[in-house]
N, C-alpha and C positions, 0 to 999 in steps of 0.2 A: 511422305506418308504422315498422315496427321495421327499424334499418341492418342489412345485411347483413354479415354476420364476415369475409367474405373475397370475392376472386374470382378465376376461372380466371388462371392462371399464363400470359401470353402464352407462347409457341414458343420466341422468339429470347432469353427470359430462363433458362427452364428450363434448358436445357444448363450454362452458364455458373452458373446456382446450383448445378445439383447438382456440378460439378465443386469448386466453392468447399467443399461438406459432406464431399466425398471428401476432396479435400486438409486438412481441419482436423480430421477424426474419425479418420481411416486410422493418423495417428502414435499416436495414443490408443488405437487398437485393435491395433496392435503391443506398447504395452507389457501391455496383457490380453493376449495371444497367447503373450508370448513369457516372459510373467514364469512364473518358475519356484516355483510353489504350490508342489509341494511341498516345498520345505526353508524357505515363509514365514519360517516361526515362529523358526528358525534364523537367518534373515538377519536377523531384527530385535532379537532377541538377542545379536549383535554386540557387543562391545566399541564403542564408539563412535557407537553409532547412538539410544543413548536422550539421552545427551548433549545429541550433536547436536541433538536433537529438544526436549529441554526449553531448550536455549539458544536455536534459532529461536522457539519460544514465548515464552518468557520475553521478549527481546530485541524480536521484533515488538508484543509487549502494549505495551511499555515505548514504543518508538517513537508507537505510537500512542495514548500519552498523551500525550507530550511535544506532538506534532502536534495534538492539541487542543487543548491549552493555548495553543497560539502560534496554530493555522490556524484555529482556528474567530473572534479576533480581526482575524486581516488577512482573511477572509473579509468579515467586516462592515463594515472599513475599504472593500474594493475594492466592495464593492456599494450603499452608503448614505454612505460621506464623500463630503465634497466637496471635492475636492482637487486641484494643477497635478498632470498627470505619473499621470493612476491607469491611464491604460494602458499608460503604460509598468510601470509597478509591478507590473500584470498578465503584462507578458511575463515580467517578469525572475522574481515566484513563479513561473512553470511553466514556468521552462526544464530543469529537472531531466525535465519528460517527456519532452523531445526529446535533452536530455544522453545521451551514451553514460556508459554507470553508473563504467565504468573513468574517465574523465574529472573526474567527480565525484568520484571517490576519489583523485584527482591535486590537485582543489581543495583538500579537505579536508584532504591533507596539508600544502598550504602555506598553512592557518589555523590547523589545531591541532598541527602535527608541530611538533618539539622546536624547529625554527630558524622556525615557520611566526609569522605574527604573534598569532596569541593563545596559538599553544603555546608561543612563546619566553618570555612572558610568565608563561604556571601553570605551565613547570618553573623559573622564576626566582623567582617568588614563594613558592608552595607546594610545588616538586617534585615537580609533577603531570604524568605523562604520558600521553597517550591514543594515540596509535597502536599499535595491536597487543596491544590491549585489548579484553573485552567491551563497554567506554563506546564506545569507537571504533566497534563494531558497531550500537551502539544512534544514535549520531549518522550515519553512515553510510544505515542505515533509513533513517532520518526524514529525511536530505536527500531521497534519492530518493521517497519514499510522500507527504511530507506535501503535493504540489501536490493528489493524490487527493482529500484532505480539502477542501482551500482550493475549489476547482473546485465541489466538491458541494456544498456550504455557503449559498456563493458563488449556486449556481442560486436554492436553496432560499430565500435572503433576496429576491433578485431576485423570485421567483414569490410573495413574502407577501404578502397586503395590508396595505401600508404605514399606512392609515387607522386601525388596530388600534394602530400607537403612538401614531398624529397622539388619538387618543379617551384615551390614558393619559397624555400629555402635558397636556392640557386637563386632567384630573382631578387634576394636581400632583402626577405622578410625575416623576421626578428620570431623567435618561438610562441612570444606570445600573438605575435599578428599571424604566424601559420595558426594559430587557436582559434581566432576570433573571426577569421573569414573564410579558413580554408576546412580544417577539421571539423566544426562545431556545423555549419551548414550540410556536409555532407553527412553527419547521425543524427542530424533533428529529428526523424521520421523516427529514429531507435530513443532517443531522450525523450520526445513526445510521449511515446507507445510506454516507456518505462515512467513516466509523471502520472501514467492516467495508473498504469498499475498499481503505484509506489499510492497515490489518494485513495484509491479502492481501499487497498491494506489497509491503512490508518482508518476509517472509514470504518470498518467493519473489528477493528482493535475494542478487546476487551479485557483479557488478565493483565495486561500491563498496566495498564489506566485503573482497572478496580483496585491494584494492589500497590500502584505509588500515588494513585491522585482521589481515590477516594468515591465516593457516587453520592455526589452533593447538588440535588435539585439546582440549576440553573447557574452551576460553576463547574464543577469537573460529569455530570452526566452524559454523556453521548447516549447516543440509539440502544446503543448493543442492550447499555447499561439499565435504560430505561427497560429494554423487552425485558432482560432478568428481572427486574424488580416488577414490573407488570406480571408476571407469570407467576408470582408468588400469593399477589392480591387478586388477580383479573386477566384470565386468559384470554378472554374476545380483547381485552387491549393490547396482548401481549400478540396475537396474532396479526392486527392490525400495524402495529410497527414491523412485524416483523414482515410484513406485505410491501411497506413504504422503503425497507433497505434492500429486500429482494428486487421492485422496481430500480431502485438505483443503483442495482447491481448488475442489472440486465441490461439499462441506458451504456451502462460504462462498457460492457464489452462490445456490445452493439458500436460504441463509438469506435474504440479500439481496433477492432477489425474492419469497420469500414473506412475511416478516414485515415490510419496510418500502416497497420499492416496490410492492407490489401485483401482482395477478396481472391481465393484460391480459381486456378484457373481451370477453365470447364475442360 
């Protein structure tokens, strides 16, 4: 007997969901409503706007590479060591999701700002500054997005079967070669899925970056940054960027669900 896809919608639920689709769509369809086609082409042509635009790309890539390198490690730490303390270790990576982003950007300053303890350090040693830099932007990201990563990884090691390294282990592979051929290909699909989310985040990052890197035309502005300051002088511009991150917010789950988590089944 073949399951059934769905069934009737009780009564006392409908009202309550469709209100929930109004309230999430309706803002969405204001800015389709209200944005001003015709002078597009014009507002994105802007002084400022392509910038912007290649620095949020740029800056979010970057971010989620760095958050690979690091989160797809303590990923496997939090899912497979064994270790005192892993759930605390769990809270403390994904406090950034619950952090208010301007908070984080208060952290950050007092690690890497001039008097902070690593930053009193690389402008003592090297004369290295990061605050109110595009580094600073790219660190900023990556506190807030990289829990994204870490989370998704994290499921995807959990949901392995384990016995696939326990069979490469017997055959006299070394932990790091059960990593690199055995483990790491079976959650690609979950590391993927967590990279696109982890860029999304950064991507759309804005109290962290306003509040350690600054919003300095064509060094530390990303998107977000630019809509707030559009909106203060020029709301048709400030709608129009906000149209061009909605687009690529729409691509990215679009991507996400169809090319790694799969399309639910009828």
């Amino acid at each position: 007997m073949s399951r059934r896809s769905g069934s009737p919608v009780p009564a006392p639920l409908l009202v309550p969901a469709a209100l929930a689709v109004a309230f999430l769509l309706l803002p969405l369809a204001g800015l389709l409503v209200r944005a001003p086609w015709s002078s597009l082409g014009e507002q994105l042509a802007a002084p400022g706007v392509g910038a912007a635009l290649r620095l949020s790309l740029v800056s979010s890539t970057l971010a989620t590479l760095v958050s690979l390198v690091l989160g797809v490690p303590m990923a496997w730490v939090l899912a497979r060591a064994r270790i005192r303390g892993r759930s605390l270790l769990r809270a403390l990576v994904t406090v950034p999701l619950v952090l208010p982003p301007v908070v984080g950007g208060v952290a950050l300053f007092l690690v890497f700002g001039r008097q902070g303890i690593v930053g009193s350090w690389l402008d003592d040693a090297f004369g290295v500054t990061i605050p109110f830099t595009t580094s600073a932007v790219v660190l900023a990201q990556t506190f807030v997005a990289m829990p994204f990563l870490v989370i998704s990884v994290e499921g995807a090691l959990r949901a392995a079967d384990a016995r696939f390294e326990d069979v490469a282990a017997t055959l006299g592979a070394d932990r790091w070669t059960t990593f690199r051929r055995v483990t790491l290909p079976m959650v690609a699909p979950g590391v993927a899925a967590g990279a696109v989310l982890c860029w999304a985040r950064a991507l759309g990052e804005f109290g962290a970056t306003i509040t350690f890197a600054g919003n300095f035309p064509g060094t530390t502005q990303t998107m977000p940054l630019a809509v707030y300051l559009a909106l203060q002088r020029d709301p048709e511009a400030a709608v129009v960027l906000s149209l061009v991150l909605l687009g690529v917010s729409l691509a990215t789950l679009l991507l996400l669900r169809d090319n790694w988590l799969g399309r639910a089944a009828s």
